[in-house]
PDB file with one MODEL, atoms N, CA, C and O in Angstrom:
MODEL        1
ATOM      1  N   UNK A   1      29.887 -26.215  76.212  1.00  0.00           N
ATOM      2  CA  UNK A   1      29.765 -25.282  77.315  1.00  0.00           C
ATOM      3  C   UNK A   1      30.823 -25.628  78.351  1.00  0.00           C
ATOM      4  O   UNK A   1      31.193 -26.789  78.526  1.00  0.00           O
ATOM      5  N   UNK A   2      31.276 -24.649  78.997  1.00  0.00           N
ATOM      6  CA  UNK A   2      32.218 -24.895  79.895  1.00  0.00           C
ATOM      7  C   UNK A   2      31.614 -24.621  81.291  1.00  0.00           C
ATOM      8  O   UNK A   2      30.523 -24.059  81.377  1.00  0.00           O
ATOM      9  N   UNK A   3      32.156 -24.925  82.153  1.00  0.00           N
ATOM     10  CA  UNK A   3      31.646 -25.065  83.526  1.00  0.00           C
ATOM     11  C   UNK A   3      32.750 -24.679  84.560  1.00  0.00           C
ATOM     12  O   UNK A   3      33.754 -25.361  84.772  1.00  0.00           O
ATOM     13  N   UNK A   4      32.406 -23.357  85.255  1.00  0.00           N
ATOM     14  CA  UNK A   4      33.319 -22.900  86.502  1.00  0.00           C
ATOM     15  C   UNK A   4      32.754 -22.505  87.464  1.00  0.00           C
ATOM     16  O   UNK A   4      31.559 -22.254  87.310  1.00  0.00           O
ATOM     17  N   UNK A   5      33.235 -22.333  88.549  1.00  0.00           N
ATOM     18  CA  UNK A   5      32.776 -22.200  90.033  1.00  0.00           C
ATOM     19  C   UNK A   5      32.373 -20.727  89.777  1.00  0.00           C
ATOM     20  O   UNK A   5      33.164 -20.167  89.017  1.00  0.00           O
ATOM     21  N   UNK A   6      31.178 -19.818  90.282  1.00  0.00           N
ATOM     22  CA  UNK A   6      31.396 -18.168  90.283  1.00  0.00           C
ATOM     23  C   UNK A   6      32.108 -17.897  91.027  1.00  0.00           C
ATOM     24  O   UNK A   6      32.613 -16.997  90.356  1.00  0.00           O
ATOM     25  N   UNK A   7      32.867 -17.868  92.260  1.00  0.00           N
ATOM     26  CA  UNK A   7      33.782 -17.272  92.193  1.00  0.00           C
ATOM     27  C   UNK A   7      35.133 -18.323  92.151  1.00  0.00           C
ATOM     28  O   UNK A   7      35.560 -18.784  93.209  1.00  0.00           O
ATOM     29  N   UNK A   8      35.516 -18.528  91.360  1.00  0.00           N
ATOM     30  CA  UNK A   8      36.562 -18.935  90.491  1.00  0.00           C
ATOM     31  C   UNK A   8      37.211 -17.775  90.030  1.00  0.00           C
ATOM     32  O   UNK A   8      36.560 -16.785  89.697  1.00  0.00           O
ATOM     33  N   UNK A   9      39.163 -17.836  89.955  1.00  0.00           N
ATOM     34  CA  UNK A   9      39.605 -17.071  88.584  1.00  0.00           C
ATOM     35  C   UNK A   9      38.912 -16.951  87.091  1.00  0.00           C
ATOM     36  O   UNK A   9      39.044 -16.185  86.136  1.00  0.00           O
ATOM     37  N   UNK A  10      38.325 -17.791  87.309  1.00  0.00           N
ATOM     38  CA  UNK A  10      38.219 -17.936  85.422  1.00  0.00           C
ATOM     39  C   UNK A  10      36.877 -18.146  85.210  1.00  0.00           C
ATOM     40  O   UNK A  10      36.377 -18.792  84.290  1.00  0.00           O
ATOM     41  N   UNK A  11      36.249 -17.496  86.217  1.00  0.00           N
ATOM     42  CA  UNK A  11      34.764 -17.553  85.661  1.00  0.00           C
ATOM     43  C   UNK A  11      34.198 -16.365  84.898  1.00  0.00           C
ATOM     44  O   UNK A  11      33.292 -16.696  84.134  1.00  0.00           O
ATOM     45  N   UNK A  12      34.507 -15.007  84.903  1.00  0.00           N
ATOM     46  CA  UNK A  12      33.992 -13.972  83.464  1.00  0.00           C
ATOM     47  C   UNK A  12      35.215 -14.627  82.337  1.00  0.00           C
ATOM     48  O   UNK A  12      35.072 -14.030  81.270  1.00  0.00           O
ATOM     49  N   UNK A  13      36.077 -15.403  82.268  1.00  0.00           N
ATOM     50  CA  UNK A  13      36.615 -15.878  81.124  1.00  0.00           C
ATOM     51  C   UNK A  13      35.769 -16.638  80.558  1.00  0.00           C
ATOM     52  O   UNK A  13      35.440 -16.434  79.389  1.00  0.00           O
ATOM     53  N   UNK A  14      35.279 -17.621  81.262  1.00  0.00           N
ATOM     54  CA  UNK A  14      34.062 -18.959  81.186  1.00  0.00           C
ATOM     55  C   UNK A  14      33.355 -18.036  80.526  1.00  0.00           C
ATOM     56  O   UNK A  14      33.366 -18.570  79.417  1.00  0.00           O
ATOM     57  N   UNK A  15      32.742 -17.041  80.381  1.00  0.00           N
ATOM     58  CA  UNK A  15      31.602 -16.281  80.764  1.00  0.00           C
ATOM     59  C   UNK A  15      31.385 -15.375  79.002  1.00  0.00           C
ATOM     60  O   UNK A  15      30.493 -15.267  78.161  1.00  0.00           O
ATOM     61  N   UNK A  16      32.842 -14.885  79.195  1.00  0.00           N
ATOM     62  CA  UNK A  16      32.678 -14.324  77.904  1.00  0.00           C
ATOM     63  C   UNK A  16      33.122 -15.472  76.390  1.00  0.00           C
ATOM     64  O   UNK A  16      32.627 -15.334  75.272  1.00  0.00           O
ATOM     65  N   UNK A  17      34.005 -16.395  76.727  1.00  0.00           N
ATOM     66  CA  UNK A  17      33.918 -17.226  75.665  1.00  0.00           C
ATOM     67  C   UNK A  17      33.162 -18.457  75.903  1.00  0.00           C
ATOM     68  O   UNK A  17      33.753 -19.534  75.825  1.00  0.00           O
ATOM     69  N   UNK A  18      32.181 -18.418  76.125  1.00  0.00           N
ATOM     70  CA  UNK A  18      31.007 -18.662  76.069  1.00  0.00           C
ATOM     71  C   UNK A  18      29.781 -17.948  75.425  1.00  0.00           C
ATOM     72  O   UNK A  18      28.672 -18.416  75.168  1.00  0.00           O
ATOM     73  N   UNK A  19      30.241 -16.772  75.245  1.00  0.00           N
ATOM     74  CA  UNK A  19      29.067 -15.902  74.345  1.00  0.00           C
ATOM     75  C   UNK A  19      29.601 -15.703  73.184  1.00  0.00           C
ATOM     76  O   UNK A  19      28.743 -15.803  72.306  1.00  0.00           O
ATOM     77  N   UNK A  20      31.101 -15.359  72.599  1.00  0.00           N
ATOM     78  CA  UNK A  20      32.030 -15.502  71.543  1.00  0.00           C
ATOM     79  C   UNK A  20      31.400 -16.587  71.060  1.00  0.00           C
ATOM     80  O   UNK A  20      30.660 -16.504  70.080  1.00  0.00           O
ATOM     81  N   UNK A  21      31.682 -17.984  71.847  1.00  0.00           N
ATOM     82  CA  UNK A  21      31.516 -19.190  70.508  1.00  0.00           C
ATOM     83  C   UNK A  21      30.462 -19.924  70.499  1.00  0.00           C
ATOM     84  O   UNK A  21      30.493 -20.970  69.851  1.00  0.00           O
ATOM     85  N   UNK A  22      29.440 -19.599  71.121  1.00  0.00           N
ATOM     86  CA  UNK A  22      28.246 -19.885  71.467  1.00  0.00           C
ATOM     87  C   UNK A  22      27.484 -19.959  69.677  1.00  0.00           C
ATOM     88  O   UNK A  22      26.785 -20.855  69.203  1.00  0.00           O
ATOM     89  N   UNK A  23      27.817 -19.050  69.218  1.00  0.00           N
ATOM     90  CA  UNK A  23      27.393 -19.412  67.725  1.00  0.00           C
ATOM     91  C   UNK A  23      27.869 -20.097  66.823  1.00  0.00           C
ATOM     92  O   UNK A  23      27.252 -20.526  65.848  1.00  0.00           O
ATOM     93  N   UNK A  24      29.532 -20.327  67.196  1.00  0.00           N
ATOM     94  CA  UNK A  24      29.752 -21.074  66.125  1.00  0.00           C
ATOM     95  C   UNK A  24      29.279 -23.009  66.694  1.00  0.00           C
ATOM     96  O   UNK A  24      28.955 -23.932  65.948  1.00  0.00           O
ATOM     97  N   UNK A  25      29.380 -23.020  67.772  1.00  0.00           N
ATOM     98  CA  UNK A  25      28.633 -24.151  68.628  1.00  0.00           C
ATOM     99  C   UNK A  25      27.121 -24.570  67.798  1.00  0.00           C
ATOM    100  O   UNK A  25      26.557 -25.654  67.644  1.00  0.00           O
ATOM    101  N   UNK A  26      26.820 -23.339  67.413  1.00  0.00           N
ATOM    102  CA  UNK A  26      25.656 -23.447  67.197  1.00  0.00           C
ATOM    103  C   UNK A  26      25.157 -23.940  65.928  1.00  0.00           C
ATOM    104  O   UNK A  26      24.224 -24.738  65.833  1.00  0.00           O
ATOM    105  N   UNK A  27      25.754 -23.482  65.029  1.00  0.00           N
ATOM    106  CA  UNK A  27      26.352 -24.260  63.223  1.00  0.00           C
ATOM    107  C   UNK A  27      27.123 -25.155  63.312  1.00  0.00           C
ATOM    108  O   UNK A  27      27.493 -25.755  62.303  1.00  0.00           O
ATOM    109  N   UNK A  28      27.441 -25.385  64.209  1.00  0.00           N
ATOM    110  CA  UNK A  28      28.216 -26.836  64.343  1.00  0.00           C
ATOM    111  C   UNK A  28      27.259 -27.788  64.503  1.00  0.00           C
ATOM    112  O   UNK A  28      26.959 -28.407  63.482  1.00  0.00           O
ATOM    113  N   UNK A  29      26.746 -28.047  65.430  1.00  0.00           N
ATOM    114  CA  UNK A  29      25.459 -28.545  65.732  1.00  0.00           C
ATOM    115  C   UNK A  29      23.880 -29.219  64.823  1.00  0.00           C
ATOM    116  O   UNK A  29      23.163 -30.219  64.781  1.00  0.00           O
ATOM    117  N   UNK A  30      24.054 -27.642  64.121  1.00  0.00           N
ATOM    118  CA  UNK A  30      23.109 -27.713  62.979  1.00  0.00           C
ATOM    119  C   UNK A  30      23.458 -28.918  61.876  1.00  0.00           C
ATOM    120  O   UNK A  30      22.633 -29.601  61.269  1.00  0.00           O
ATOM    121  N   UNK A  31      25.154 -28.997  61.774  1.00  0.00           N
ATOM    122  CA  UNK A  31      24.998 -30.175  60.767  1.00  0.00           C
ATOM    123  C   UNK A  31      25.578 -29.726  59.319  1.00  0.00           C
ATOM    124  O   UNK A  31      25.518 -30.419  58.303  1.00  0.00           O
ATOM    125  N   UNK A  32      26.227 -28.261  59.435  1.00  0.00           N
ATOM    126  CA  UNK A  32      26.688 -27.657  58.009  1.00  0.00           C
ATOM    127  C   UNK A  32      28.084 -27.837  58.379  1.00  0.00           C
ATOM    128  O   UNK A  32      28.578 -27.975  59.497  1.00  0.00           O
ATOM    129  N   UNK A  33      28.712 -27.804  57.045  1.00  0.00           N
ATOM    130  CA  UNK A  33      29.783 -28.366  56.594  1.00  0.00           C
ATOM    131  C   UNK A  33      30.525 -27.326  55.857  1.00  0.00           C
ATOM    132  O   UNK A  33      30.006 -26.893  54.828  1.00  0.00           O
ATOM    133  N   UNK A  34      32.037 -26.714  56.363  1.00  0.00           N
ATOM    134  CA  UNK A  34      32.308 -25.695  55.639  1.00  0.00           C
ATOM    135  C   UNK A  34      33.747 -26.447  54.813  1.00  0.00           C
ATOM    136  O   UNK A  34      34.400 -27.343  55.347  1.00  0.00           O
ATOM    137  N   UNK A  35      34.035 -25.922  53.544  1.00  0.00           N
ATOM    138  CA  UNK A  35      34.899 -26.375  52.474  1.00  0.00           C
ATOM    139  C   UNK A  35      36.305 -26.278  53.041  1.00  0.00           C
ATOM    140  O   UNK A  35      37.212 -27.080  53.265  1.00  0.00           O
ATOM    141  N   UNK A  36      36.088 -24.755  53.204  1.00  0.00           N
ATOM    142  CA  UNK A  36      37.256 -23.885  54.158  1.00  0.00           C
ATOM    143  C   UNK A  36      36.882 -22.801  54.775  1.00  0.00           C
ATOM    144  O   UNK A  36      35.738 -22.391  54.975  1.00  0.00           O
ATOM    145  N   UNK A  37      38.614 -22.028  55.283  1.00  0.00           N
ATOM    146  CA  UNK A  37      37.826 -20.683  55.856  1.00  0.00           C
ATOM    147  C   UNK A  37      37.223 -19.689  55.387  1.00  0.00           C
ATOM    148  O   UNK A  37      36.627 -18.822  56.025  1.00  0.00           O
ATOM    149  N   UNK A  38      37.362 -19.784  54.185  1.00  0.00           N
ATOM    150  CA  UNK A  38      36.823 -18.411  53.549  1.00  0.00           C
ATOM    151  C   UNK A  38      34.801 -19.095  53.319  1.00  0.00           C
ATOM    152  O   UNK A  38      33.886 -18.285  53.172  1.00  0.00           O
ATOM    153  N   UNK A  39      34.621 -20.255  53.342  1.00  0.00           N
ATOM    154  CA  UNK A  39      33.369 -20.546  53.081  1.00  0.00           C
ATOM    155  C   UNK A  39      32.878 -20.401  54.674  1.00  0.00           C
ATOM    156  O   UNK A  39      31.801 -19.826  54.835  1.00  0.00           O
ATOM    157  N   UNK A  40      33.577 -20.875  55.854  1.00  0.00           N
ATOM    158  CA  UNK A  40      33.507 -20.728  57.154  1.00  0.00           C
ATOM    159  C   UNK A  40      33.074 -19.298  57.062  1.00  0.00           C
ATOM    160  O   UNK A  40      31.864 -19.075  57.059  1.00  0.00           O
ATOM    161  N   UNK A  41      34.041 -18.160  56.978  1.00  0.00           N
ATOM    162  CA  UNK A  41      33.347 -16.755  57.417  1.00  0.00           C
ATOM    163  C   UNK A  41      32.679 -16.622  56.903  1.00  0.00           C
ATOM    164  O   UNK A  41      31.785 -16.302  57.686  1.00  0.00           O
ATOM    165  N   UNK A  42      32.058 -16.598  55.373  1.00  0.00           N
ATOM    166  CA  UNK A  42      30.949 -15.982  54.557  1.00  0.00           C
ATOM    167  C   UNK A  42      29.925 -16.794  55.440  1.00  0.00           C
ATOM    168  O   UNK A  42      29.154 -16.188  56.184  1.00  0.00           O
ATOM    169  N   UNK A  43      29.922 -18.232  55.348  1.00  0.00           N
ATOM    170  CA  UNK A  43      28.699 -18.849  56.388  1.00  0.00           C
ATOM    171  C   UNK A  43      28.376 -18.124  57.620  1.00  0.00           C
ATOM    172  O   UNK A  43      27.288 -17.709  58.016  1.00  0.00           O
ATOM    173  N   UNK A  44      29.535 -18.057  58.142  1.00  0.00           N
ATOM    174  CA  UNK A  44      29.345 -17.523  60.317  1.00  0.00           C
ATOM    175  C   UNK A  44      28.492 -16.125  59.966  1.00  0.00           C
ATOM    176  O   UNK A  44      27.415 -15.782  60.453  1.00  0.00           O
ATOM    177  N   UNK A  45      29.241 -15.481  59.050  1.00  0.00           N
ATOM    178  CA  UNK A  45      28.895 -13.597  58.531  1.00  0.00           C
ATOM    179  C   UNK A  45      27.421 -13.446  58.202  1.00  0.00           C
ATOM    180  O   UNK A  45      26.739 -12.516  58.632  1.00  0.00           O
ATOM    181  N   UNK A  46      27.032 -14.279  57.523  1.00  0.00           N
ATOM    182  CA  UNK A  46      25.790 -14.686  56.800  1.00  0.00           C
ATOM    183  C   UNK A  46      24.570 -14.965  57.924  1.00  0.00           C
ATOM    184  O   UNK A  46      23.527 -14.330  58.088  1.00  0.00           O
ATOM    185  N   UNK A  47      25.143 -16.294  58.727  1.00  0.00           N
ATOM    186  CA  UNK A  47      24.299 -16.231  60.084  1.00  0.00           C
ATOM    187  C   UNK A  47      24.524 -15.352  60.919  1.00  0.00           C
ATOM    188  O   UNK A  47      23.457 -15.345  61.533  1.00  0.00           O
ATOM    189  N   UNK A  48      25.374 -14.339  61.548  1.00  0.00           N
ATOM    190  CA  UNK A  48      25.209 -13.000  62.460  1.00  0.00           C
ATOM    191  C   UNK A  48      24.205 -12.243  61.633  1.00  0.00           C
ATOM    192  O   UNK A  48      23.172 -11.950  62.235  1.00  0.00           O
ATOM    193  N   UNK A  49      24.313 -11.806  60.174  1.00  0.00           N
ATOM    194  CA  UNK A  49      23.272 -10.949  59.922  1.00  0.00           C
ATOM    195  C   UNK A  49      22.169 -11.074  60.056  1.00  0.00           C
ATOM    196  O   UNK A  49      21.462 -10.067  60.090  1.00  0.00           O
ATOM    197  N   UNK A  50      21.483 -12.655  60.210  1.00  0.00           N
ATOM    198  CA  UNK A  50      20.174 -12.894  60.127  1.00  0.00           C
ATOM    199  C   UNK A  50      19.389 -12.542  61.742  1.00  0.00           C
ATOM    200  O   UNK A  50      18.211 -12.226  61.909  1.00  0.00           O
ATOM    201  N   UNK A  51      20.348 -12.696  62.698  1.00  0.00           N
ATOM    202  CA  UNK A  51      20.200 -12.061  64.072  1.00  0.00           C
ATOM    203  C   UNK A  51      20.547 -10.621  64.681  1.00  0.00           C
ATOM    204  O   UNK A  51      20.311 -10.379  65.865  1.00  0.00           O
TER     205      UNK A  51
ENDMDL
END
């Protein structure tokens, strides 16, 4: 997570990539392990559909 002042320049930047990678943060976390990118997107693709 990143951290900015509200009114800061760069706080709806903070703001929106923070909701962008907020998921992949989130499989990161979990502890899975991707081969490459093509196993990376089918994984990330796989978890958006389930939400």
């Amino acid at each position: 997570m990143m951290m900015t002042t509200q009114y800061s320049a760069t706080y709806r930047l903070e703001k929106f990539l923070n909701q962008l990678l907020q998921p992949v943060i989130d499989i990161h976390e979990q502890g899975r392990i991707f081969h490459n990118g093509t196993d990376f997107l089918e994984k990330f693709h796989n978890y958006i559909d389930q939400y």
